[in-house]
PQR file of N, CA, C, O and H, with PARSE charges and radii, in Angstrom:
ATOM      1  N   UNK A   1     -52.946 -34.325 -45.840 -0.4000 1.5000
ATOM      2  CA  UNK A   1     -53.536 -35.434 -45.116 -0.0000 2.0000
ATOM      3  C   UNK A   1     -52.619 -36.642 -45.235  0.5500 1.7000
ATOM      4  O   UNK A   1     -51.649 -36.655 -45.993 -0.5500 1.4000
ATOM      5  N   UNK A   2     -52.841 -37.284 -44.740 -0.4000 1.5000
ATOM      6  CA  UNK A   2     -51.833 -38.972 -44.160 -0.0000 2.0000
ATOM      7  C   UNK A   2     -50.205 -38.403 -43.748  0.5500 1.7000
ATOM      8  O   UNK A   2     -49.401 -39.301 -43.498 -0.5500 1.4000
ATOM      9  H   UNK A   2     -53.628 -37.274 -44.124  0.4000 1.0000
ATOM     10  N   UNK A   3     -49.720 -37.027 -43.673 -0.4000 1.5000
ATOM     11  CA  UNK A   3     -48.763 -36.875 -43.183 -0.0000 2.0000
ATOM     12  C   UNK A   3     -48.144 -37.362 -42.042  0.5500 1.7000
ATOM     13  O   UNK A   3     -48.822 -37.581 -41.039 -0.5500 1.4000
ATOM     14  H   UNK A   3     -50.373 -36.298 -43.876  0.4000 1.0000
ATOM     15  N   UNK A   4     -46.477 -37.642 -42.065 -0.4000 1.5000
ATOM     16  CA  UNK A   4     -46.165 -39.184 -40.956 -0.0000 2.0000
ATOM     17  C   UNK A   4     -45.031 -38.373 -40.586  0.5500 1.7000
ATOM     18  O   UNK A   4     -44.607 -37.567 -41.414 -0.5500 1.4000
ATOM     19  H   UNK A   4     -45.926 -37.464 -42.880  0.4000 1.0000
ATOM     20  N   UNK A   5     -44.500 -38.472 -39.494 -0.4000 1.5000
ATOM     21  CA  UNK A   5     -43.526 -38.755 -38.585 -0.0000 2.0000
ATOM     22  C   UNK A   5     -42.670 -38.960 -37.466  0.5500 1.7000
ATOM     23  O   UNK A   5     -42.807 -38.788 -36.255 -0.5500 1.4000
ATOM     24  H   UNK A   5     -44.844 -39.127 -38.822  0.4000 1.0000
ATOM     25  N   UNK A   6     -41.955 -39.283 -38.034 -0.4000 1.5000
ATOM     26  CA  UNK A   6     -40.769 -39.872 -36.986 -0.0000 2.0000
ATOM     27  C   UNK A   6     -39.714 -39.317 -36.197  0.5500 1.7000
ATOM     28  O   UNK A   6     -38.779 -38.691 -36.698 -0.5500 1.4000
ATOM     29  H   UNK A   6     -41.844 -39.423 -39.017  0.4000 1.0000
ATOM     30  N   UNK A   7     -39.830 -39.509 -35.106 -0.4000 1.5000
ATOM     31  CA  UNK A   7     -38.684 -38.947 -34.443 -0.0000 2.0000
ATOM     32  C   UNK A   7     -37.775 -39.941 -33.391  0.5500 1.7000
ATOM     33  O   UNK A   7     -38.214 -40.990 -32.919 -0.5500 1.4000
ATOM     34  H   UNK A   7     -40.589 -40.017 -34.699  0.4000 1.0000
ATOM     35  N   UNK A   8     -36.505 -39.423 -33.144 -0.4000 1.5000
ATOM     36  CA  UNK A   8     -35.863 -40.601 -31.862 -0.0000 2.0000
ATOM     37  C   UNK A   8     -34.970 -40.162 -31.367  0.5500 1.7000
ATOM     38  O   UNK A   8     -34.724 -39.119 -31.973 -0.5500 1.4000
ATOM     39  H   UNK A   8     -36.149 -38.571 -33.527  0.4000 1.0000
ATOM     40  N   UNK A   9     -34.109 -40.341 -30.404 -0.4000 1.5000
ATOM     41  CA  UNK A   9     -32.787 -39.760 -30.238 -0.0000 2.0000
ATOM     42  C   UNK A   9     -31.761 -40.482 -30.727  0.5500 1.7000
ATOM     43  O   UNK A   9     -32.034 -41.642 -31.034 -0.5500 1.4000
ATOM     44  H   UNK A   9     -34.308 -41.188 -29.912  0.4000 1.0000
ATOM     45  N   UNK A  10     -31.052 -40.243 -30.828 -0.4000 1.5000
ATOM     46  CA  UNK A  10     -29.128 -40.592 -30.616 -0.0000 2.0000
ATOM     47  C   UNK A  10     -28.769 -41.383 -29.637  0.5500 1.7000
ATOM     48  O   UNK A  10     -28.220 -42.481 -29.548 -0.5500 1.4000
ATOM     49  H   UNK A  10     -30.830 -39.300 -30.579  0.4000 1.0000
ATOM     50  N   UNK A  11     -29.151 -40.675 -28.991 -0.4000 1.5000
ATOM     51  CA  UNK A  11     -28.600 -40.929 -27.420 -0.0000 2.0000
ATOM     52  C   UNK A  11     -28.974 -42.309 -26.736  0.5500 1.7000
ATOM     53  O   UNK A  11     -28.495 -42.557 -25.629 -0.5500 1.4000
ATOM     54  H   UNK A  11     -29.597 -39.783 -29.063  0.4000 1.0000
ATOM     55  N   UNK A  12     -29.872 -43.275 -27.404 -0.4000 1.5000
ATOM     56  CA  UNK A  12     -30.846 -44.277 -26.871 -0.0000 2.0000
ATOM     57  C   UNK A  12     -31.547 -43.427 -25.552  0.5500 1.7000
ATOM     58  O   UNK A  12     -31.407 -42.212 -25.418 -0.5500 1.4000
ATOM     59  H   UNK A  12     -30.261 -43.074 -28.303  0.4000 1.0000
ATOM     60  N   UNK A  13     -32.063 -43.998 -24.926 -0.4000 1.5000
ATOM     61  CA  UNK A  13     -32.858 -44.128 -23.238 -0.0000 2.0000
ATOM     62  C   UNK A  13     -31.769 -44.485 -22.042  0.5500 1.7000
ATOM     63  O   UNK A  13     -30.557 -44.544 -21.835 -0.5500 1.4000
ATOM     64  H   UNK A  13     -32.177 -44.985 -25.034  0.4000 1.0000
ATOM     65  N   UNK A  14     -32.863 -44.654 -21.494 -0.4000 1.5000
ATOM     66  CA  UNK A  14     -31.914 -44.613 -19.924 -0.0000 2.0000
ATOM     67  C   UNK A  14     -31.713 -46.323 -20.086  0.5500 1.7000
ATOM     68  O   UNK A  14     -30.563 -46.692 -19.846 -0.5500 1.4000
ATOM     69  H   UNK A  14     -33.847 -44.607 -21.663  0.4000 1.0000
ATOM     70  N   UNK A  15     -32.415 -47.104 -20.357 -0.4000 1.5000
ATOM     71  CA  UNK A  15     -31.925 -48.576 -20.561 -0.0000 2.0000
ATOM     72  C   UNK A  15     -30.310 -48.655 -21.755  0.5500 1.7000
ATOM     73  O   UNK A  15     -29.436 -49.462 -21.437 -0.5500 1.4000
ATOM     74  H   UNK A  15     -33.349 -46.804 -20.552  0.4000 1.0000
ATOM     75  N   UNK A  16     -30.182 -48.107 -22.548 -0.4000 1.5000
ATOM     76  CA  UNK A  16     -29.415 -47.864 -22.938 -0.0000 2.0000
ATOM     77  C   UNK A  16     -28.019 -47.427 -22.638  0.5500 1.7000
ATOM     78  O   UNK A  16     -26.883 -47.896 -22.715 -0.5500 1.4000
ATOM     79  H   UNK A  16     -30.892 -47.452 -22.806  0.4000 1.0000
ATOM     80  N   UNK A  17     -28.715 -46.114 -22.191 -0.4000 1.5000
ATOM     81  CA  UNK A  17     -27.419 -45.274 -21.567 -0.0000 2.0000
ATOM     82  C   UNK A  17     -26.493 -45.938 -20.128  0.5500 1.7000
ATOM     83  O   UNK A  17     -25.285 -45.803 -19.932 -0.5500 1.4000
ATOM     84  H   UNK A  17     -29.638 -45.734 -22.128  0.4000 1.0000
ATOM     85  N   UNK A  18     -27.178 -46.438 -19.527 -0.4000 1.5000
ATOM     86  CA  UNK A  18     -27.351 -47.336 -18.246 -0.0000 2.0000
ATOM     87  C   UNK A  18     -26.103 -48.850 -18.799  0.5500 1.7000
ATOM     88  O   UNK A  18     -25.053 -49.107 -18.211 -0.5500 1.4000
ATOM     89  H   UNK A  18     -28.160 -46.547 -19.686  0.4000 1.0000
ATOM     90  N   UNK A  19     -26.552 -49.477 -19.813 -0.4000 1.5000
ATOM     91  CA  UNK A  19     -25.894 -50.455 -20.555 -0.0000 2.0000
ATOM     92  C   UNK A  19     -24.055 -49.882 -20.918  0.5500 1.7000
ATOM     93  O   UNK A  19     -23.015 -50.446 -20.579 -0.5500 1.4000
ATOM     94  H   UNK A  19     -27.406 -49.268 -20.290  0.4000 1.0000
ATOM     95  N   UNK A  20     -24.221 -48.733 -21.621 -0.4000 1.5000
ATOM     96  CA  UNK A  20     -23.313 -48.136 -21.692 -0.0000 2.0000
ATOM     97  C   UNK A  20     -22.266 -47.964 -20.739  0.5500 1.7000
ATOM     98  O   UNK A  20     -21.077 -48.164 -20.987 -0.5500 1.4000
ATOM     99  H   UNK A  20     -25.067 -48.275 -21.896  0.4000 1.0000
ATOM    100  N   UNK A  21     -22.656 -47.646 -19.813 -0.4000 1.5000
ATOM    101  CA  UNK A  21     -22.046 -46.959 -18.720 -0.0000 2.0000
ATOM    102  C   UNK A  21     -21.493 -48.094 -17.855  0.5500 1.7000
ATOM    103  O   UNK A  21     -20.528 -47.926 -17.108 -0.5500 1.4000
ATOM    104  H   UNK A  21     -23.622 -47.483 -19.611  0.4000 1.0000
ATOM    105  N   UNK A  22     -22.167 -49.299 -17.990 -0.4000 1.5000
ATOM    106  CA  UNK A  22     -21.544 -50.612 -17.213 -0.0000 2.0000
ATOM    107  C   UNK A  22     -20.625 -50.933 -17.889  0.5500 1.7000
ATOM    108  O   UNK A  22     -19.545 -51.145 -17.336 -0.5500 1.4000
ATOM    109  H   UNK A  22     -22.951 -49.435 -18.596  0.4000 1.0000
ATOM    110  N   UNK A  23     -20.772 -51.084 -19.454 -0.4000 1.5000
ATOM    111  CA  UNK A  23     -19.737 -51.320 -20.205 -0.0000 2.0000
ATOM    112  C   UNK A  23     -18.285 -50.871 -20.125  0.5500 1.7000
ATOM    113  O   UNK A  23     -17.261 -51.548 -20.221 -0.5500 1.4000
ATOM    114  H   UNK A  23     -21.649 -50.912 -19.903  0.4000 1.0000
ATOM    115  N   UNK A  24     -18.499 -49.099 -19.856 -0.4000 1.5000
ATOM    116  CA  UNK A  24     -17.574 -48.517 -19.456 -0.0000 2.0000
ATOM    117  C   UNK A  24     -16.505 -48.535 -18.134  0.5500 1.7000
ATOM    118  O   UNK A  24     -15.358 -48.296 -17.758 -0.5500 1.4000
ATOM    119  H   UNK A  24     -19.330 -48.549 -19.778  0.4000 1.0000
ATOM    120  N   UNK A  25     -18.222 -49.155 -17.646 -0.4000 1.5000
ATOM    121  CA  UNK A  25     -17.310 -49.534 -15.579 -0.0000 2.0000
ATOM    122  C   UNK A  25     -16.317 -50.735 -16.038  0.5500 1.7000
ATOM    123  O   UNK A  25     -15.089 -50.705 -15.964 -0.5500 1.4000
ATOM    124  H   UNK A  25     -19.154 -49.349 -17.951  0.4000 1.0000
ATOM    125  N   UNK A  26     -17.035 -51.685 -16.477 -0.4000 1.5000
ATOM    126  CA  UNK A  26     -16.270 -53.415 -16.930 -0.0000 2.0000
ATOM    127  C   UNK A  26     -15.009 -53.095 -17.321  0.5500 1.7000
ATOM    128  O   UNK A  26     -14.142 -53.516 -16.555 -0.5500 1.4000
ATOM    129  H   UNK A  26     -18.032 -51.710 -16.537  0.4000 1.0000
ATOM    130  N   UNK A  27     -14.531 -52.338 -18.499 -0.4000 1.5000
ATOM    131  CA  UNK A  27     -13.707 -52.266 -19.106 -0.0000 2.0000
ATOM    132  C   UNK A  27     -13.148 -51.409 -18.850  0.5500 1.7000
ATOM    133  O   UNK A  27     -12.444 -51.251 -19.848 -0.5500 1.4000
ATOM    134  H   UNK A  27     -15.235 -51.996 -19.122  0.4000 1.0000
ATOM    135  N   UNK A  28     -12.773 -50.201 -17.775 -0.4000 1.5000
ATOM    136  CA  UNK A  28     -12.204 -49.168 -17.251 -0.0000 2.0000
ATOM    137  C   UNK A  28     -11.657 -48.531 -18.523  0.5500 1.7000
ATOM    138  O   UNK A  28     -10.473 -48.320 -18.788 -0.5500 1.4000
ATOM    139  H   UNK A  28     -13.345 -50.329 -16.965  0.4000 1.0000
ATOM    140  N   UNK A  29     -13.120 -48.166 -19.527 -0.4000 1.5000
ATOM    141  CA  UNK A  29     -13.186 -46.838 -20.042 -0.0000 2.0000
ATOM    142  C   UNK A  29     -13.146 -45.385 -19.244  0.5500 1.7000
ATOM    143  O   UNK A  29     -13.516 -45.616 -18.092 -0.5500 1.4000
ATOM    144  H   UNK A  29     -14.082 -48.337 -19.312  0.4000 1.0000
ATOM    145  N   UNK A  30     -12.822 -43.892 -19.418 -0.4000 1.5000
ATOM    146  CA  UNK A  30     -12.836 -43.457 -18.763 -0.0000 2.0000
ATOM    147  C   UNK A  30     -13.161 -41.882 -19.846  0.5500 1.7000
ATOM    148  O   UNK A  30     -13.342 -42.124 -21.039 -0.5500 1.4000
ATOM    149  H   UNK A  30     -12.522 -43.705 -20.353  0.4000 1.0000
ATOM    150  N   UNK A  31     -13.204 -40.825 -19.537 -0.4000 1.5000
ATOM    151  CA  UNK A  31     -13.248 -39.681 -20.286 -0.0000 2.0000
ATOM    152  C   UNK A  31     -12.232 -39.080 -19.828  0.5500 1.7000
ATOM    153  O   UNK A  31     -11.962 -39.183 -18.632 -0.5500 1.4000
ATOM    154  H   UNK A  31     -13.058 -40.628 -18.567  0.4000 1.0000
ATOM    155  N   UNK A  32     -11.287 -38.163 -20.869 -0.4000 1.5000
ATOM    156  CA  UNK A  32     -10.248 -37.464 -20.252 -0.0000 2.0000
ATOM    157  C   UNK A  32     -10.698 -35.712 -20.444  0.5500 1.7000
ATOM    158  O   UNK A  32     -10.820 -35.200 -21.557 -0.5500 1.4000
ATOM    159  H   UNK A  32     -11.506 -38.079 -21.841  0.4000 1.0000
ATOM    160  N   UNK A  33     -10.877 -35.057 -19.317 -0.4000 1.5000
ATOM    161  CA  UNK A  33     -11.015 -34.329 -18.465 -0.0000 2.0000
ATOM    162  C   UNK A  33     -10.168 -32.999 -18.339  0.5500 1.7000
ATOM    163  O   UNK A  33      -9.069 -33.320 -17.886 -0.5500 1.4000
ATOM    164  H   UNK A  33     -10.778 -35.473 -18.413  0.4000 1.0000
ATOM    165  N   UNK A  34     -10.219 -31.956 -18.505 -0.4000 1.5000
ATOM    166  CA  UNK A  34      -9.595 -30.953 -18.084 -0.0000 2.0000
ATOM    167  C   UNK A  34     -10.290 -30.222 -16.821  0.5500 1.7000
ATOM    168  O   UNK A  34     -10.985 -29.270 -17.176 -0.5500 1.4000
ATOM    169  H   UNK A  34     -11.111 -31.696 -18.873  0.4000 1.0000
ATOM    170  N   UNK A  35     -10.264 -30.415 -15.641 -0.4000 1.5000
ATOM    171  CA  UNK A  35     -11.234 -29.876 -14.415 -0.0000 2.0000
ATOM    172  C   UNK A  35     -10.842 -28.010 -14.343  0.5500 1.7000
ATOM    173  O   UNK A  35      -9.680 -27.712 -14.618 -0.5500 1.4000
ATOM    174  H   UNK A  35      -9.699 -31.189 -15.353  0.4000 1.0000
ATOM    175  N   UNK A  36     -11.444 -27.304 -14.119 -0.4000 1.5000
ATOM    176  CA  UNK A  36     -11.597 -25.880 -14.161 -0.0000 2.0000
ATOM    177  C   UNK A  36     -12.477 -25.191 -13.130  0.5500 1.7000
ATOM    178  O   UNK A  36     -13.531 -25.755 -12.837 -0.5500 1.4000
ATOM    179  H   UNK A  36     -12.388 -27.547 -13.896  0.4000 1.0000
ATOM    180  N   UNK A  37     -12.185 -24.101 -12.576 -0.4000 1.5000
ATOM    181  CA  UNK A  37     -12.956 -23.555 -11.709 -0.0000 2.0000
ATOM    182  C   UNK A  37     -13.561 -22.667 -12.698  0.5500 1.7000
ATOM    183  O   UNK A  37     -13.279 -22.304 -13.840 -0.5500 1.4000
ATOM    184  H   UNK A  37     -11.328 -23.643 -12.814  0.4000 1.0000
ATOM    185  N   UNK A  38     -14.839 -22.364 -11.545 -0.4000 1.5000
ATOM    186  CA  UNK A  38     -15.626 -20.917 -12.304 -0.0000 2.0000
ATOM    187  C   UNK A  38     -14.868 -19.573 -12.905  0.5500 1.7000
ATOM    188  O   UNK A  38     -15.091 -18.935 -13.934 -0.5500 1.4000
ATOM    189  H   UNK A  38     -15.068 -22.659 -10.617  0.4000 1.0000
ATOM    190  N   UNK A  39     -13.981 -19.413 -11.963 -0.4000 1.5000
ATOM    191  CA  UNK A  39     -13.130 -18.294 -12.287 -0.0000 2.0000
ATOM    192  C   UNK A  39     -12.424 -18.235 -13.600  0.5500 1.7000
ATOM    193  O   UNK A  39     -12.063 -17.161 -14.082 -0.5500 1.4000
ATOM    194  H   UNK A  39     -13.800 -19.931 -11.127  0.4000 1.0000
ATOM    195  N   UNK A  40     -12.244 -19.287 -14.128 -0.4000 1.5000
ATOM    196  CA  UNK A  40     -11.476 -19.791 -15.482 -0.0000 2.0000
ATOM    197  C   UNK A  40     -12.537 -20.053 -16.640  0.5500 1.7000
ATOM    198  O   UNK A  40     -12.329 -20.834 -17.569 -0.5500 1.4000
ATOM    199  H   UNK A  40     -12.537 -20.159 -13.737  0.4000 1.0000
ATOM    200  N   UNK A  41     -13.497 -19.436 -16.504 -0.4000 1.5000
ATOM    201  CA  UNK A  41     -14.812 -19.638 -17.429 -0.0000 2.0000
ATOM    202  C   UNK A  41     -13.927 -18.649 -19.322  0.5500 1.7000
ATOM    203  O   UNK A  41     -13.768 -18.947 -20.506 -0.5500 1.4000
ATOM    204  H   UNK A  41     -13.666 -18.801 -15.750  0.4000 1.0000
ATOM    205  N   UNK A  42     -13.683 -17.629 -18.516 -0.4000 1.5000
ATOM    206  CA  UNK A  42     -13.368 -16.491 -19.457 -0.0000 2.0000
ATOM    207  C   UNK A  42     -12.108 -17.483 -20.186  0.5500 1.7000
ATOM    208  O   UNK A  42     -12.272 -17.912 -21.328 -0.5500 1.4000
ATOM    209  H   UNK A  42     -13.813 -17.387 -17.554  0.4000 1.0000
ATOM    210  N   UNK A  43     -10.962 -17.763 -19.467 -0.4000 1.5000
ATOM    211  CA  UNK A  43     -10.028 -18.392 -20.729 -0.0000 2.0000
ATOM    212  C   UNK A  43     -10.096 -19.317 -21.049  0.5500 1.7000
ATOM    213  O   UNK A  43      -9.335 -19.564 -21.984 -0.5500 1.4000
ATOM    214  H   UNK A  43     -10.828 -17.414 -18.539  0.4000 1.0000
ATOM    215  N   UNK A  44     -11.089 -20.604 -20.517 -0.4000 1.5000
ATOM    216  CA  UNK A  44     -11.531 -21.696 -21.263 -0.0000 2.0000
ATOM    217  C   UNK A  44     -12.530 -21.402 -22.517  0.5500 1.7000
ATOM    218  O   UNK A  44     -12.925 -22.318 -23.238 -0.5500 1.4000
ATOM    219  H   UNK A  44     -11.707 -20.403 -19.757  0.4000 1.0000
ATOM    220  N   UNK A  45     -12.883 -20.109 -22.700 -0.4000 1.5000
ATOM    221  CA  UNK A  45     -13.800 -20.121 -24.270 -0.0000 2.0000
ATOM    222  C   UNK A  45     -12.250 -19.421 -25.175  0.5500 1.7000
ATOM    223  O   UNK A  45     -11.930 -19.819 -26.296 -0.5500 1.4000
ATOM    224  H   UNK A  45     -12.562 -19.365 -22.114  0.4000 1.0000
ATOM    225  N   UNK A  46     -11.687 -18.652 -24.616 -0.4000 1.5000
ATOM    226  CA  UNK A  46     -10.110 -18.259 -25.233 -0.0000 2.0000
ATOM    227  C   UNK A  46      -9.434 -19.019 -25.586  0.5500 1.7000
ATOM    228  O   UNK A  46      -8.589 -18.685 -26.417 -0.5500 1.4000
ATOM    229  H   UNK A  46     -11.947 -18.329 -23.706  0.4000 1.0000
ATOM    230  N   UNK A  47      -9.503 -20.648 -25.033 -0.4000 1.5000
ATOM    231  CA  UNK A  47      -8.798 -21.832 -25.393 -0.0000 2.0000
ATOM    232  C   UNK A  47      -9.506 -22.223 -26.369  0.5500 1.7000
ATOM    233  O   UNK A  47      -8.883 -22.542 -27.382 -0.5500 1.4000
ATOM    234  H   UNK A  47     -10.189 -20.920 -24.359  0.4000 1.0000
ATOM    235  N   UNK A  48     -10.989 -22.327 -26.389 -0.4000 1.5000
ATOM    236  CA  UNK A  48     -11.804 -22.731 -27.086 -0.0000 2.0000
ATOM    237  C   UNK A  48     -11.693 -22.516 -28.652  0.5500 1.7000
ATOM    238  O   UNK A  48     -12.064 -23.207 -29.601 -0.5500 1.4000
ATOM    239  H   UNK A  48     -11.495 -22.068 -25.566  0.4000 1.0000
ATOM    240  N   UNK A  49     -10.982 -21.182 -28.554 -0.4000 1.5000
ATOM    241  CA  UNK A  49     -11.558 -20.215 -30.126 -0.0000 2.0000
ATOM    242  C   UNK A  49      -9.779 -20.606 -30.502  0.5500 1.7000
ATOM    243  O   UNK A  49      -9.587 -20.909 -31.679 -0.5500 1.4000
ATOM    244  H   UNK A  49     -10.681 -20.621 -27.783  0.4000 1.0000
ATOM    245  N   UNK A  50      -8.890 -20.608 -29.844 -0.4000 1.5000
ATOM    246  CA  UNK A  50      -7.176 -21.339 -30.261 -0.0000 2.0000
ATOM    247  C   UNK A  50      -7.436 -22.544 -30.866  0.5500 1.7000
ATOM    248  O   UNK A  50      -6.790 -22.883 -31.858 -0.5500 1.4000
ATOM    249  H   UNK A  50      -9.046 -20.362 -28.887  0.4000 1.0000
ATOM    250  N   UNK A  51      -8.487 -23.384 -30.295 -0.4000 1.5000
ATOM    251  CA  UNK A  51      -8.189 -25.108 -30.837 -0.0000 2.0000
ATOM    252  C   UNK A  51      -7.006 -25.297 -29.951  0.5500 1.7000
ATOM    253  O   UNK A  51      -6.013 -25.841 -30.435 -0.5500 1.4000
ATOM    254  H   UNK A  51      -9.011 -23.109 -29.489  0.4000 1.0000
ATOM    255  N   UNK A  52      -6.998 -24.808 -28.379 -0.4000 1.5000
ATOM    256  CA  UNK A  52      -5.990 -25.135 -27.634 -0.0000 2.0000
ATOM    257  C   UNK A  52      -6.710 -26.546 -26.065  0.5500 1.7000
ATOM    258  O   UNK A  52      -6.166 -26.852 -25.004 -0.5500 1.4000
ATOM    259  H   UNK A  52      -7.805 -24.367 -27.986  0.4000 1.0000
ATOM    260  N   UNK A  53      -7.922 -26.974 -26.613 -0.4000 1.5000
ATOM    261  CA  UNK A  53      -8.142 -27.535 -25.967 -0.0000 2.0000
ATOM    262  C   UNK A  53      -7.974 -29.592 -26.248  0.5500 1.7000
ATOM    263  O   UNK A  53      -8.546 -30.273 -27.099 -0.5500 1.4000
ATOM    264  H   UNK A  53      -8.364 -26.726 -27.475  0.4000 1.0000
ATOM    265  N   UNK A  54      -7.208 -29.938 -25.404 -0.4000 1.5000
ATOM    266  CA  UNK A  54      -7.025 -31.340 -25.704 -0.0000 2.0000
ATOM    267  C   UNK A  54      -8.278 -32.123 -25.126  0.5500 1.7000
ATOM    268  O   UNK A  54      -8.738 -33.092 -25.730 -0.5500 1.4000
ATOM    269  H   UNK A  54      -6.743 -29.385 -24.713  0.4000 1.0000
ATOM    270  N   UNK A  55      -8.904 -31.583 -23.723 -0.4000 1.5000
ATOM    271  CA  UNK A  55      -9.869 -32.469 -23.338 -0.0000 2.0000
ATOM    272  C   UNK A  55     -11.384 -31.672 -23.441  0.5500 1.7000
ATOM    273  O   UNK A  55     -11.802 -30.705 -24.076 -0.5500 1.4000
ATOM    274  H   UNK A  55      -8.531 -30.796 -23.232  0.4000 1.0000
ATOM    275  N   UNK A  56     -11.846 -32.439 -22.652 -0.4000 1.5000
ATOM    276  CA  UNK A  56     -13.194 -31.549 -22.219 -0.0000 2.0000
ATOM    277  C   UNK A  56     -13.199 -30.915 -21.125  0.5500 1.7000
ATOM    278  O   UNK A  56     -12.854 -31.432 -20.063 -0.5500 1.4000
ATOM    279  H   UNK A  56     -11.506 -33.225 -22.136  0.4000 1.0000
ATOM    280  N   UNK A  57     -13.635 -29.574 -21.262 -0.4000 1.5000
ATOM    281  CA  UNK A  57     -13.647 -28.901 -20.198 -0.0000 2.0000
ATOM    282  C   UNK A  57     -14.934 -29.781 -18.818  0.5500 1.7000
ATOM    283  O   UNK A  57     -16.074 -30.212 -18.985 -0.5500 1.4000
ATOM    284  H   UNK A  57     -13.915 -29.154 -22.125  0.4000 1.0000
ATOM    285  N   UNK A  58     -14.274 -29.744 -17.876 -0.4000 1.5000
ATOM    286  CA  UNK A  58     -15.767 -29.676 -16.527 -0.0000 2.0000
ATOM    287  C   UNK A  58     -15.762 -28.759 -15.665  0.5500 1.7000
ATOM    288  O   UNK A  58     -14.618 -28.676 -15.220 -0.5500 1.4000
ATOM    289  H   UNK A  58     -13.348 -29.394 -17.740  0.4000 1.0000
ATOM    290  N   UNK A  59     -16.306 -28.165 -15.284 -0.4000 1.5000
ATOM    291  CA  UNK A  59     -16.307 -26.831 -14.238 -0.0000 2.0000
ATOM    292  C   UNK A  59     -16.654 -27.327 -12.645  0.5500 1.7000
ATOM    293  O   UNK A  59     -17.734 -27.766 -12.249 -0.5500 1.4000
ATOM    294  H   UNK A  59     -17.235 -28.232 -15.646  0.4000 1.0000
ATOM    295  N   UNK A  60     -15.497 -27.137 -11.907 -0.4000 1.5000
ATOM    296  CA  UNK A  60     -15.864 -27.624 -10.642 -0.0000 2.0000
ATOM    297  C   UNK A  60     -16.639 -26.897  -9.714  0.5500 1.7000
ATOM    298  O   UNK A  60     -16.109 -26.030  -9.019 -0.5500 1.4000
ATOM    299  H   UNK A  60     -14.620 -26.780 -12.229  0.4000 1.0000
ATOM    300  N   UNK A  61     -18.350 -27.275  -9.598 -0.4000 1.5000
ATOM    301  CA  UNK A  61     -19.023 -26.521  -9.290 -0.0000 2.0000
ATOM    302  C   UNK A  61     -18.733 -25.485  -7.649  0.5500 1.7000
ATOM    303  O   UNK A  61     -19.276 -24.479  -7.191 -0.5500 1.4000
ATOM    304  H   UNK A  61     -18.781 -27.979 -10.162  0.4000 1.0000
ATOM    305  N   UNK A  62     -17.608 -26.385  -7.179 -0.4000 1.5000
ATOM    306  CA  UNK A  62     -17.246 -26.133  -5.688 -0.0000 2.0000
ATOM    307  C   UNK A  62     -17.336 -24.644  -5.575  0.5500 1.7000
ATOM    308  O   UNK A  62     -17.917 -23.914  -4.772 -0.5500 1.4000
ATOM    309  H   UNK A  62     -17.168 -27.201  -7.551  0.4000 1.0000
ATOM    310  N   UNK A  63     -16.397 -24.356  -6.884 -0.4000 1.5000
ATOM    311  CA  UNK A  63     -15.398 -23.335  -6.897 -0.0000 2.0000
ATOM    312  C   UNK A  63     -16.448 -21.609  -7.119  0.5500 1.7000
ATOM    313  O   UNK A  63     -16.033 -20.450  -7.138 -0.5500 1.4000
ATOM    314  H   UNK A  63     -15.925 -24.950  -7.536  0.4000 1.0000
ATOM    315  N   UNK A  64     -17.755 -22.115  -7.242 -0.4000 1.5000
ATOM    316  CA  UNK A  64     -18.712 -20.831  -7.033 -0.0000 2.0000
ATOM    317  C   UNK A  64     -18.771 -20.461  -5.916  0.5500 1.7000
ATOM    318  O   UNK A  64     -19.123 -19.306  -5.676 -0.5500 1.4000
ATOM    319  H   UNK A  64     -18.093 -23.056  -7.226  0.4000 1.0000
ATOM    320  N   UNK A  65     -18.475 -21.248  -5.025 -0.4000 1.5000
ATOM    321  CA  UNK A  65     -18.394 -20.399  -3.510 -0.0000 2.0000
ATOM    322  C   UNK A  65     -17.609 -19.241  -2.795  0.5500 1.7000
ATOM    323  O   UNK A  65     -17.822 -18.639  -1.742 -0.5500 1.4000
ATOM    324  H   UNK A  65     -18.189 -22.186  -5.220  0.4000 1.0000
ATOM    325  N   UNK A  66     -16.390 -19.124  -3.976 -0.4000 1.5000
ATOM    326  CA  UNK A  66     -15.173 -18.753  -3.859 -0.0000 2.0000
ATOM    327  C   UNK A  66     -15.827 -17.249  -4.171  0.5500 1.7000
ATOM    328  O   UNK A  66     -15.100 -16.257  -4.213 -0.5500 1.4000
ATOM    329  H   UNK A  66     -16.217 -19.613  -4.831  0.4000 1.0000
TER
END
């Protein structure tokens, strides 16, 4: 009985995240990017398991059409 808690994210909220992201526009922060098609799914986890990756992978969704 009287058991308590708490929970929250990391991440803040969308007021937050929103704040962030202007910050980032203002100051031409940017993320650096390695872009990849679907087809390249298989050797981007092969890069993955090397420690051969410098950025973050994004998968260009285009490329499912292919």
């Amino acid at each position: 009985m009287g058991r308590r808690s708490f929970a929250g994210s990391n991440n803040g909220g969308i007021a937050e995240t929103q704040e962030m992201l202007d910050f980032c526009f203002k100051h031409d922060i940017v993320a650096d990017v390695e872009t990849i098609n679907m087809q390249q799914i298989y050797e981007a986890f092969v890069r993955l398991e090397k420690g051969d990756v410098k950025y973050r992978f994004v998968i260009d969704m285009a490329s499912l059409k292919n």
